[in-house]
C-alpha positions as CSV (number, residue, x, y, z in Angstrom):
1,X,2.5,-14.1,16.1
2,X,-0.3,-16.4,17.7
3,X,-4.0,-15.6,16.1
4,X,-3.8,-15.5,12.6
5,X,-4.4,-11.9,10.7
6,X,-8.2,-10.7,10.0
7,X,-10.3,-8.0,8.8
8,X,-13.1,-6.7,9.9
9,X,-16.0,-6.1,7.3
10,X,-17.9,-2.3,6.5
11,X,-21.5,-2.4,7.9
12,X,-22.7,-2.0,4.3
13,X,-20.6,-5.5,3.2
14,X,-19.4,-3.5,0.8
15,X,-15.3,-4.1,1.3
16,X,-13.2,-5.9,4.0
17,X,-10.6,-3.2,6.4
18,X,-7.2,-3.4,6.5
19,X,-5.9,-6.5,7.3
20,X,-4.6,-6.6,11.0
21,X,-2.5,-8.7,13.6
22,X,-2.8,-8.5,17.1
23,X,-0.1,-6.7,19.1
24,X,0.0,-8.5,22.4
25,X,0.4,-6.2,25.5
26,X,3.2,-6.5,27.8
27,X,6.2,-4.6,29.2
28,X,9.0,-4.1,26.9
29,X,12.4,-1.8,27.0
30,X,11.6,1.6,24.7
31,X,14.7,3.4,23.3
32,X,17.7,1.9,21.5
33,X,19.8,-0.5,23.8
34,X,22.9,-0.3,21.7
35,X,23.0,3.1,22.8
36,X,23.0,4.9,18.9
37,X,19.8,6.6,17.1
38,X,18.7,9.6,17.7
39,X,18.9,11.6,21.5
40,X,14.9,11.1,21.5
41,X,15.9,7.2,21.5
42,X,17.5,7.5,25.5
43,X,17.4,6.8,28.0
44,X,16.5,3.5,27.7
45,X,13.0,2.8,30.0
46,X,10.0,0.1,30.3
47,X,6.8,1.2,29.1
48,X,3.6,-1.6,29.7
49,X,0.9,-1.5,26.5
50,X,-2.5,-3.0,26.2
51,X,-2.6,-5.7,23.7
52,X,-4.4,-3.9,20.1
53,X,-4.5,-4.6,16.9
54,X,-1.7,-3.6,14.4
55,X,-2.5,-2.8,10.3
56,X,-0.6,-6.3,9.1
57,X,1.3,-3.4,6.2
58,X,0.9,-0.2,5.2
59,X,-2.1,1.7,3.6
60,X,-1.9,1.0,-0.5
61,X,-2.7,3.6,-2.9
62,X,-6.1,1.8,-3.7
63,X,-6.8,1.7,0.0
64,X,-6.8,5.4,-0.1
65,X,-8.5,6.2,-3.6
66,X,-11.1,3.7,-1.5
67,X,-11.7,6.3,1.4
68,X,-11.0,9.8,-1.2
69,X,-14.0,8.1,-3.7
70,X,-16.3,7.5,-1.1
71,X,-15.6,10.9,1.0
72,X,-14.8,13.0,-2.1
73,X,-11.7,13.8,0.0
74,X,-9.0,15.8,-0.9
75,X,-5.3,15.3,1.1
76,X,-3.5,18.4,2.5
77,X,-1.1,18.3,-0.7
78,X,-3.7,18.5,-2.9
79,X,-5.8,21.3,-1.1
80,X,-2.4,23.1,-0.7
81,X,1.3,23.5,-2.0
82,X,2.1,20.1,-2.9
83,X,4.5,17.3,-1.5
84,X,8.2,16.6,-1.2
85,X,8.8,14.1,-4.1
86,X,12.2,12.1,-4.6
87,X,13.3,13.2,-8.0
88,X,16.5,13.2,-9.9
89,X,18.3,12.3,-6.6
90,X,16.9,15.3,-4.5
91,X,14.0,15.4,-2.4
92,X,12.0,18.4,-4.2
93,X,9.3,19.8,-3.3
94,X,6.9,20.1,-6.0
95,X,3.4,22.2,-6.0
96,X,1.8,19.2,-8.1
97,X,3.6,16.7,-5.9
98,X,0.9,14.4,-3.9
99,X,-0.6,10.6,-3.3
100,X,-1.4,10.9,-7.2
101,X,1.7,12.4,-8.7
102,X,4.7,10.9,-7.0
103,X,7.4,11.0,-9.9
104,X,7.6,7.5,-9.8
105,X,5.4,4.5,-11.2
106,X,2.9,3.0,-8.7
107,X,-0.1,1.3,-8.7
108,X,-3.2,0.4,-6.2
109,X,-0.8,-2.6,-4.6
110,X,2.3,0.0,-3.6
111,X,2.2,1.3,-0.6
112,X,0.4,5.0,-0.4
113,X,2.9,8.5,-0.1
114,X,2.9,11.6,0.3
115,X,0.3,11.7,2.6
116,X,-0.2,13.9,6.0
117,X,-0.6,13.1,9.7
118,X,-4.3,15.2,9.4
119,X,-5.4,12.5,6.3
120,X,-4.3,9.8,7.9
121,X,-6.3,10.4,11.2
122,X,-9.0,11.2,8.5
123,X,-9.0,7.4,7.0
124,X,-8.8,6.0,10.5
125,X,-11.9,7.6,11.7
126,X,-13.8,7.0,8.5
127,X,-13.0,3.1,8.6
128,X,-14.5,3.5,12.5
129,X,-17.2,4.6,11.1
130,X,-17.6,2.0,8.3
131,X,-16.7,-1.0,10.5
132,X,-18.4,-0.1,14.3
133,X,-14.4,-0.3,15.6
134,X,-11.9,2.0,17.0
135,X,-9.3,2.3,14.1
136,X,-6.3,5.0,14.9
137,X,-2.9,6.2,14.6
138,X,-0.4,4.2,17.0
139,X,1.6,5.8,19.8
140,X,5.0,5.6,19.2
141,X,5.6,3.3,21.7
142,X,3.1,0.6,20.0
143,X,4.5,1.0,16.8
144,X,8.2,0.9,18.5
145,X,6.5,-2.6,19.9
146,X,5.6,-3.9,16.9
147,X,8.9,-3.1,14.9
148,X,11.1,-4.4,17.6
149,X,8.9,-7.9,17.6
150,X,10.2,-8.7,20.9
151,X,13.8,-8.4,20.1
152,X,16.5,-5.7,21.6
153,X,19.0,-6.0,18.7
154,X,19.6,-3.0,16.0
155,X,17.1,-4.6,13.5
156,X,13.9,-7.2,14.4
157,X,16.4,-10.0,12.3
158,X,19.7,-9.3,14.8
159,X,22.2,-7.0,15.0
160,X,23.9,-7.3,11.8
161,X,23.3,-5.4,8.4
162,X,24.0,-8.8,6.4
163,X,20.1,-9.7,6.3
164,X,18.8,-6.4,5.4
165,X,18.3,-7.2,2.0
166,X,15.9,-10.1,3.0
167,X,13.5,-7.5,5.4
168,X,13.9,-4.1,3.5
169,X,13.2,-2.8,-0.3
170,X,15.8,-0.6,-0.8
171,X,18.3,0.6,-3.5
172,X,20.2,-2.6,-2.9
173,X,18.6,-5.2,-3.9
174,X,16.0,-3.5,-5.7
175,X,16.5,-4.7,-8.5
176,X,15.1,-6.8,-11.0
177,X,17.7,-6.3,-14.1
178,X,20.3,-3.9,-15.3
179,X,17.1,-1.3,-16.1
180,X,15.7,-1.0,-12.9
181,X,19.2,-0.7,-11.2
182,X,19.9,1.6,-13.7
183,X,17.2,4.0,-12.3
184,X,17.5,3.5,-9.1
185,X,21.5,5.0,-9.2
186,X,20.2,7.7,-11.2
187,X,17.5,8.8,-8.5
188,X,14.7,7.6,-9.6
189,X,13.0,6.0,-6.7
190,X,10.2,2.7,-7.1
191,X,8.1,1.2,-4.2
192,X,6.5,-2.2,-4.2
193,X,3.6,-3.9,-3.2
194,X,3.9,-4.8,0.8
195,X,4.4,-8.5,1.6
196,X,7.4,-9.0,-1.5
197,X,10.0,-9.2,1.4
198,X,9.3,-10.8,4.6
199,X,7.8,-8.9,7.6
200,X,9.5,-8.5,10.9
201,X,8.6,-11.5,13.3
202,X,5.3,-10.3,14.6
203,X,4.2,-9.9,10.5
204,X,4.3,-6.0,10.3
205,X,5.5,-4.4,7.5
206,X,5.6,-0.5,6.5
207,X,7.0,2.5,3.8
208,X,6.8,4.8,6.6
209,X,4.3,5.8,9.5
210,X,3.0,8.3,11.2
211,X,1.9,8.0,14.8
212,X,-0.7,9.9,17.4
213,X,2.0,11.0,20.2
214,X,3.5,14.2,20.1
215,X,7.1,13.0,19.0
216,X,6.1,11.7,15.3
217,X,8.1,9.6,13.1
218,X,7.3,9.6,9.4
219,X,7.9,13.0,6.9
220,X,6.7,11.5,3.9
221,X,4.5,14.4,3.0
């Protein structure tokens, strides 16, 4: 990983931003070697990157009711028809559905969902303007980067499927008794705080992200 996370502070020294890692630049191999994923993963070809700064895990649900109380913003489900919730199995698109009303227990540790490309873009600029730095969505090829941590095999821990339980939260080993197992079979989904499993090697973590290229890869809104 090399230098150790950090934050940058708000002008007003009112809160610390995200915490970030540095992405070094370099020349890696974009697309999926093993030759599987999806058709936009080939053809396998080098792309060279600038070295950045990385969010160190994904934005939490008090991260965002940080940026909505100070901006009195409202996200895209709220202003309009809702969100796509996972409930009872399904995803379902509810008109009540958003960042607030997930179906699901959270709290201001668990990752934030059901939120748009337009509000995420929204909470970068405003921490730009808080901290006096350039925060934005990734290209798809940084955040590719940063999930691969250097490696070529399926996953950032190898090839095999054996250790996903170690790097992923996940109906399989979320559990925590009969209870929560329980509800998890019958469809009803829960998140957890980011850092409970161990990042990939470069110390990124995510739920799910959206990115500034054309070609985006998250849909949890």
């Amino acid at each position: 990983m090399g230098q150790p996370p950090f934050a940058i502070r708000f002008g007003d020294r009112s809160a610390n931003g995200p915490e970030m890692i540095w992405l070094r630049g370099g020349t890696f191999r974009r697309g999926s070697p093993q030759g599987t994923g999806h058709d936009g993963e080939q053809p396998v070809h080098e792309v060279t990157l600038s070295n950045c700064a990385v969010g160190r895990y994904p934005a939490t649900v008090g991260e965002l009711r940080h940026f909505v109380d100070a901006t009195s913003c409202r996200t895209e489900a709220e202003r309009g028809d809702g969100a796509y919730v996972w409930h009872e199995g399904n995803w379902i698109e509810k008109q009540d559905g958003s960042w607030r009303n997930l179906y699901m227990e959270q709290n201001d540790s668990h990752p934030v969902l059901c939120i748009s490309w337009n509000d995420a873009k929204a909470r970068c600029d405003w921490l730009s303007g808080q901290t006096g730095q350039a925060y934005g969505l990734l290209t798809e090829a940084q955040w590719e980067r940063a999930c691969r941590a250097g490696t070529e095999a399926a996953y950032c821990f190898g090839d095999g499927e054996s250790e996903r339980e170690n790097y992923a939260w996940y109906s399989g080993n979320a559990g925590d008794g009969a209870r929560r197992e329980s509800r998890l079979l019958q469809g009803f989904p829960e998140t957890v705080a980011p850092g409970n499993c161990p990042p990939s090697i470069l110390g990124v973590s995510c739920a799910g992200e959206w990115v500034i290229s054309p070609r985006l890869t998250a849909n949890l809104s």
